[in-house]
C-alpha positions as CSV (number, residue, x, y, z in Angstrom):
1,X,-44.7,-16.7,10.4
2,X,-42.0,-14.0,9.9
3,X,-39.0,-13.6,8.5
4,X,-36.2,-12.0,10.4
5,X,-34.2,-9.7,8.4
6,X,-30.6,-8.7,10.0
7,X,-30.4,-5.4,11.3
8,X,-26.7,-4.8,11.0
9,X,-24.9,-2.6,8.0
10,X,-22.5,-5.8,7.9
11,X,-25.5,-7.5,5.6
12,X,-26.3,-3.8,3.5
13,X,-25.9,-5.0,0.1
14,X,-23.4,-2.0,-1.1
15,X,-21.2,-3.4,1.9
16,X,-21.6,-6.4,0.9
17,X,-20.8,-5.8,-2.6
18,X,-17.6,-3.5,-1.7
19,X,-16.2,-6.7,0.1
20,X,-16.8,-8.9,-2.9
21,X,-15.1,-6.2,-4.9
22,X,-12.2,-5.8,-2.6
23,X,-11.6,-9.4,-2.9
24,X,-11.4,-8.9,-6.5
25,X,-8.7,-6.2,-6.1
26,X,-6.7,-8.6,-4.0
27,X,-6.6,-11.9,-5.7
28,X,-4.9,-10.4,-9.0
29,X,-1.1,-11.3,-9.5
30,X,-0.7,-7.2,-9.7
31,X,-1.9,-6.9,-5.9
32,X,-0.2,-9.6,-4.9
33,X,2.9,-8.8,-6.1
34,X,2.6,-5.2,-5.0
35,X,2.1,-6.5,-1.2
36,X,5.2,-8.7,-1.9
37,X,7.4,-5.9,-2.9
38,X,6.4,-3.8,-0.3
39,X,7.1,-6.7,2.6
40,X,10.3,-7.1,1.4
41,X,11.2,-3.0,1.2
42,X,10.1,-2.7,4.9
43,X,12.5,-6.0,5.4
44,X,15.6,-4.4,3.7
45,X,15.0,-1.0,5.5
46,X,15.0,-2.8,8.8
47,X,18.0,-4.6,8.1
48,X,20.0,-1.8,5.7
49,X,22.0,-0.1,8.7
50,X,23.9,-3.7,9.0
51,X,23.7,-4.8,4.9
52,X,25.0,-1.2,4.0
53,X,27.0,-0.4,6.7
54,X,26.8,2.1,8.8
55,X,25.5,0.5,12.2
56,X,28.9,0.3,14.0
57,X,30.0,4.1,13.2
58,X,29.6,6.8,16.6
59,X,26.6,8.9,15.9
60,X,24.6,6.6,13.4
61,X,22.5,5.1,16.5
62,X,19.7,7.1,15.9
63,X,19.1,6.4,12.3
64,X,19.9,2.7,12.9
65,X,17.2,2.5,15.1
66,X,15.0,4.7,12.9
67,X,15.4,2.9,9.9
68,X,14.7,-0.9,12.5
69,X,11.5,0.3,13.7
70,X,10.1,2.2,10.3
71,X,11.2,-1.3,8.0
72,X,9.5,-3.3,10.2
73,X,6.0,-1.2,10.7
74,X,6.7,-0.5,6.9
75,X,6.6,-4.7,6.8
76,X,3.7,-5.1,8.8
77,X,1.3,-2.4,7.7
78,X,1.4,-3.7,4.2
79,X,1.9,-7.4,5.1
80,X,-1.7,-7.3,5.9
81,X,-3.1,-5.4,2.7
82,X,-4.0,-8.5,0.6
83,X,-5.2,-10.7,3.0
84,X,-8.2,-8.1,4.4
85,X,-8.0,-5.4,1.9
86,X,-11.4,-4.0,2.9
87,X,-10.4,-3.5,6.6
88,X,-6.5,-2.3,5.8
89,X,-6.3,-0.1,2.5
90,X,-6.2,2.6,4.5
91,X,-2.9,1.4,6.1
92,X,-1.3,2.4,2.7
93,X,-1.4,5.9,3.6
94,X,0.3,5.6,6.5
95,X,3.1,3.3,4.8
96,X,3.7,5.9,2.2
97,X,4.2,8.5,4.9
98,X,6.5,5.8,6.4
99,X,8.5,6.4,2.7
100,X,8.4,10.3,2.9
101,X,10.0,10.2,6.3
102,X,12.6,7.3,5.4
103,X,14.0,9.6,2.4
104,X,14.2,12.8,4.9
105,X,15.2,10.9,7.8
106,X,19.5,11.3,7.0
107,X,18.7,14.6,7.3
108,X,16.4,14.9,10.5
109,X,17.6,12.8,12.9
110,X,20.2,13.6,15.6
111,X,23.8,13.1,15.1
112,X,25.9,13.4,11.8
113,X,24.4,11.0,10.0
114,X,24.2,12.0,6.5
115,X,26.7,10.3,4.3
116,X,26.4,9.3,1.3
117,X,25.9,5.4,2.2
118,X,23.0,6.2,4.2
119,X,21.6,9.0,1.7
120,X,21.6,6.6,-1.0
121,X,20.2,3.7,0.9
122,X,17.4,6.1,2.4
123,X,16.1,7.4,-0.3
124,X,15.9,4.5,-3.1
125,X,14.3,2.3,-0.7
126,X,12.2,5.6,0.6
127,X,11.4,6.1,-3.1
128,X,10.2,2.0,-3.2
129,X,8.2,2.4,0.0
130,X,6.4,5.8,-1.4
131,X,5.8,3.8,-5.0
132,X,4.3,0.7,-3.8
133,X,2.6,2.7,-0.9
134,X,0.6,4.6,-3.5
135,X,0.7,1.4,-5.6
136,X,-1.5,-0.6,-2.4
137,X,-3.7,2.8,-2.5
138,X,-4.7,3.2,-5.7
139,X,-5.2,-0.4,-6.7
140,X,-8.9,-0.2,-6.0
141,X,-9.8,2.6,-7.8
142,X,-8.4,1.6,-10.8
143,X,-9.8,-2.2,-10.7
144,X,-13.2,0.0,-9.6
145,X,-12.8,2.6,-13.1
146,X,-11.6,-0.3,-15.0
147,X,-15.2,-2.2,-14.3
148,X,-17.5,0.7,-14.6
149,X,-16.0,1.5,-18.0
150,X,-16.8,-2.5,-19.2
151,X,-19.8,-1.7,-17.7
152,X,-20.5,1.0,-19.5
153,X,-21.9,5.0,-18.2
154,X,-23.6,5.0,-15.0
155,X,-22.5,1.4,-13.7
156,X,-25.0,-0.4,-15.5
157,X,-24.8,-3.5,-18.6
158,X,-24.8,-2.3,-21.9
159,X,-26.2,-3.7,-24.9
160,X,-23.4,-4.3,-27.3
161,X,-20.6,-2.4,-25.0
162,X,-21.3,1.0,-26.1
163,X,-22.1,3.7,-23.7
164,X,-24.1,5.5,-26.2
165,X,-25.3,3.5,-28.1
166,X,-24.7,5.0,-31.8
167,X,-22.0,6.2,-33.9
168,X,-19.3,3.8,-35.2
């Protein structure tokens, strides 16, 4: 009689605990809210060239289409961040680089396209994306140092909540 034991890292028990802890991160009303926020910034940037105004002037094509295309996979990259945390975090990165490029974009693309309209619009919401970006990113590591210190030094259960253990 033997016992088969599952070969796969899936079933290693710090993977198993990382998944338990992501779920943590993502069922708290900050991480929600966060993912939220940052749906609805890729949203606006998608639709800010015909909100704010300047998708019927000559020249203004390309950062229309810039600001289209980088709202929506803005939208989608974090749309996904509390559902499956553990497998998308890492999207976060690439939606704050998303952010960086929206703020510079007026200035980059082709054609004459930096105005003021479109400088304003580009970089508050840029600023947003770049916030909440970093926001999506650093959410575990703060729900992770924020356990370990109730924990107490070296990840462990501490009589009494002290670290130490003496002084008052």
């Amino acid at each position: 009689m033997s016992t088969q034991i599952p070969m796969g890292m899936e079933h290693h028990p710090d993977i198993v605990e990382l998944r338990e802890h992501y779920e943590r991160v993502t069922s708290t009303p900050v991480a929600q809210g966060v993912e939220a926020l940052a749906v609805l910034a890729g949203l606006f940037l998608a639709i800010s060239p015909w909100v704010v105004g300047f998708s019927g002037f000559l020249g203004f094509t390309t950062l229309v289409v810039n600001n289209l295309i980088l709202g929506l996979a803005f939208a989608l990259l974090m749309g996904g961040y509390g559902s499956a945390y553990e497998r998308t975090h890492a999207r976060a990165w690439a939606a704050t680089a998303i952010g960086v490029w929206c703020m510079i974009a007026p200035w980059v693309v082709s054609g004459n396209v930096d105005v003021r309209r479109t400088i304003t619009t580009n970089l508050i919401t840029g600023g947003c994306m770049v916030l909440l970006g970093l926001a999506a990113i650093s959410m575990a590591s703060m729900t992770a140092s924020g356990a370990a210190m109730r924990r107490g030094a070296g990840g462990r259960a501490t009589g009494g909540g002290r670290a130490g253990g003496g002084g008052a």
